[in-house]
PAVO-727724 format. One record per residue (C-alpha): residue number from 1; x, y, z. Coordinates in Angstrom, 1 decimal. Layout:
REM PAVO-727724
- roro px py pz
- NUM X Y Z
...
REM end
This chain:
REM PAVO-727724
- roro px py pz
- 1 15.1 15.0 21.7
- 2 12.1 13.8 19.6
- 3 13.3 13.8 16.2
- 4 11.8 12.2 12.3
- 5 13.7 12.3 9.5
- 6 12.2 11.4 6.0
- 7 14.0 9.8 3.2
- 8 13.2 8.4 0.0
- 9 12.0 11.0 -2.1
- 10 13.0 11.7 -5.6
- 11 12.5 12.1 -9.1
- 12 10.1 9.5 -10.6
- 13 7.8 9.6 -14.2
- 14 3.8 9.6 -14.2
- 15 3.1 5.7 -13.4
- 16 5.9 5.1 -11.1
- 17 6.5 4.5 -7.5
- 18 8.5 5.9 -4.5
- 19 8.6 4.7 -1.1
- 20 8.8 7.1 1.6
- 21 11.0 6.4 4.7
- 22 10.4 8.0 8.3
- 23 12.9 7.3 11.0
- 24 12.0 8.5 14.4
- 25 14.7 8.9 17.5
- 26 13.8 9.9 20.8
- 27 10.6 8.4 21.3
- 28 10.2 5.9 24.7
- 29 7.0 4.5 23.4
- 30 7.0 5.0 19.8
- 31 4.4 1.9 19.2
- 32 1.7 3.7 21.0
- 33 1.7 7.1 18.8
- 34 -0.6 8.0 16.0
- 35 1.7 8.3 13.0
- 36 1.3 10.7 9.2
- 37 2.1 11.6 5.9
- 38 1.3 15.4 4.6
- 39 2.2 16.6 1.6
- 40 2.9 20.5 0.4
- 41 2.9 21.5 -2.8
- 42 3.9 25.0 -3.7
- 43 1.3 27.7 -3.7
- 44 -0.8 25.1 -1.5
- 45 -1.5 24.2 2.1
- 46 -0.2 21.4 3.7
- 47 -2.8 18.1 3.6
- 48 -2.9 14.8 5.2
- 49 -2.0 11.6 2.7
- 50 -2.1 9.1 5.1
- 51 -2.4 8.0 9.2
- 52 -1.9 5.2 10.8
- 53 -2.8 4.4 14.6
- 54 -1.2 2.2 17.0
- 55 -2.9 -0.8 16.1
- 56 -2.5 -0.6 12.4
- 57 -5.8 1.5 11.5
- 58 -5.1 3.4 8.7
- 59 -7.4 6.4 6.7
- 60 -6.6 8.1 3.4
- 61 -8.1 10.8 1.3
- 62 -10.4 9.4 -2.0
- 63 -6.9 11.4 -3.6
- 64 -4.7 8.9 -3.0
- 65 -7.0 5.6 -2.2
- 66 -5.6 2.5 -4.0
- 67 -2.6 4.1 -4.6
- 68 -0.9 5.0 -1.2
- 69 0.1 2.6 1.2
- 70 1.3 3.7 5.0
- 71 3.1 0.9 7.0
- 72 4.9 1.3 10.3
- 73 7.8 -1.3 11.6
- 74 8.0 -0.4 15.4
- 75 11.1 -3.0 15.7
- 76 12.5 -0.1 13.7
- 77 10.8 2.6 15.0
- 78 9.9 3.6 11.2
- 79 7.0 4.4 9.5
- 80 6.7 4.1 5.6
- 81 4.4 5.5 2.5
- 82 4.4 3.2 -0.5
- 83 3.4 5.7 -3.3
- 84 2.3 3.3 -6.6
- 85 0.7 5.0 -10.2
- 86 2.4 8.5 -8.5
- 87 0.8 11.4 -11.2
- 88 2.2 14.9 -11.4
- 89 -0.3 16.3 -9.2
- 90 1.4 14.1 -6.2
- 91 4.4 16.4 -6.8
- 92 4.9 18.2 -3.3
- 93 7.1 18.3 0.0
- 94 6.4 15.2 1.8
- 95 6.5 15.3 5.6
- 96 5.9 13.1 8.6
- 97 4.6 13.9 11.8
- 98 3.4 12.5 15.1
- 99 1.2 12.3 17.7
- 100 1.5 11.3 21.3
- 101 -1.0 12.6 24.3
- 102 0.2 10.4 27.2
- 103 -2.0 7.5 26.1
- 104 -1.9 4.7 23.4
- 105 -3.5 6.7 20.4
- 106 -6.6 4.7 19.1
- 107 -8.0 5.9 16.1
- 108 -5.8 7.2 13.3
- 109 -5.6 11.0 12.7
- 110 -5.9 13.1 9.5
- 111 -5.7 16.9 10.6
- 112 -2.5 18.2 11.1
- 113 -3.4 20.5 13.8
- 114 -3.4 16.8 15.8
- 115 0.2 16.0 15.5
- 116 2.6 17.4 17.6
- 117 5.9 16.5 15.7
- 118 7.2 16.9 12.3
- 119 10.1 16.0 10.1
- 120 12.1 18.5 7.5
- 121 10.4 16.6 4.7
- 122 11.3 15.3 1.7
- 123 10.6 16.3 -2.0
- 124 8.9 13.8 -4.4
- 125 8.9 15.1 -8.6
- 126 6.5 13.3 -10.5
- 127 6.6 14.4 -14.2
- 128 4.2 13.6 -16.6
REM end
């Protein structure tokens, strides 16, 4: 069974930093997927933070540029988001997700209609 589970979320002030945590289990070739981070806030639909490729490509919104960092460990099979200057409107469900086709995934992804699995999430509280 393909499974991610986030961790690391948390209560933090305006200014401060988190580091988000995404252990996967299940996965046979877990260096060759396109890896995210999307974030839901309430009232709001889900949108993509961060994505990462096999090769260590990454792409970010302009919302979170210079201030969001995603990092994967394959040894580890987990895939990070260092959050830095976190402001009140990062405050949401933060959720990981892959992406595997069959074929080492070139290119990262920001949609999340293109991954295929998802963790439970965890919540990040930034307050002002």
């Amino acid at each position: 069974q393909v499974q991610l589970v986030e961790s690391g979320g948390g209560s933090v002030q305006a200014g401060g930093s988190l580091r988000l945590s995404c252990e996967a289990s299940g996965y046979t070739y877990y260096n060759g997927y396109c890896l995210g981070w999307f974030r839901q806030a309430p009232g709001k639909e889900r949108e993509g933070v961060a994505g990462i490729d096999s090769v260590g490509k990454t792409i970010y919104p302009d919302s979170v540029k210079g201030r969001f960092t995603i990092s994967r460990d394959n040894a580890k099979n987990t895939l990070y988001l260092q959050m830095d200057t976190l402001e009140p409107e990062d405050t949401a469900m933060y959720y990981c997700a892959a992406r595997w086709t069959g074929a080492r995934c070139t290119g990262p992804r920001s949609g999340q209609d293109q991954y295929y699995y998802w963790g439970q999430g965890t919540q990040v509280t930034v307050s002002s």
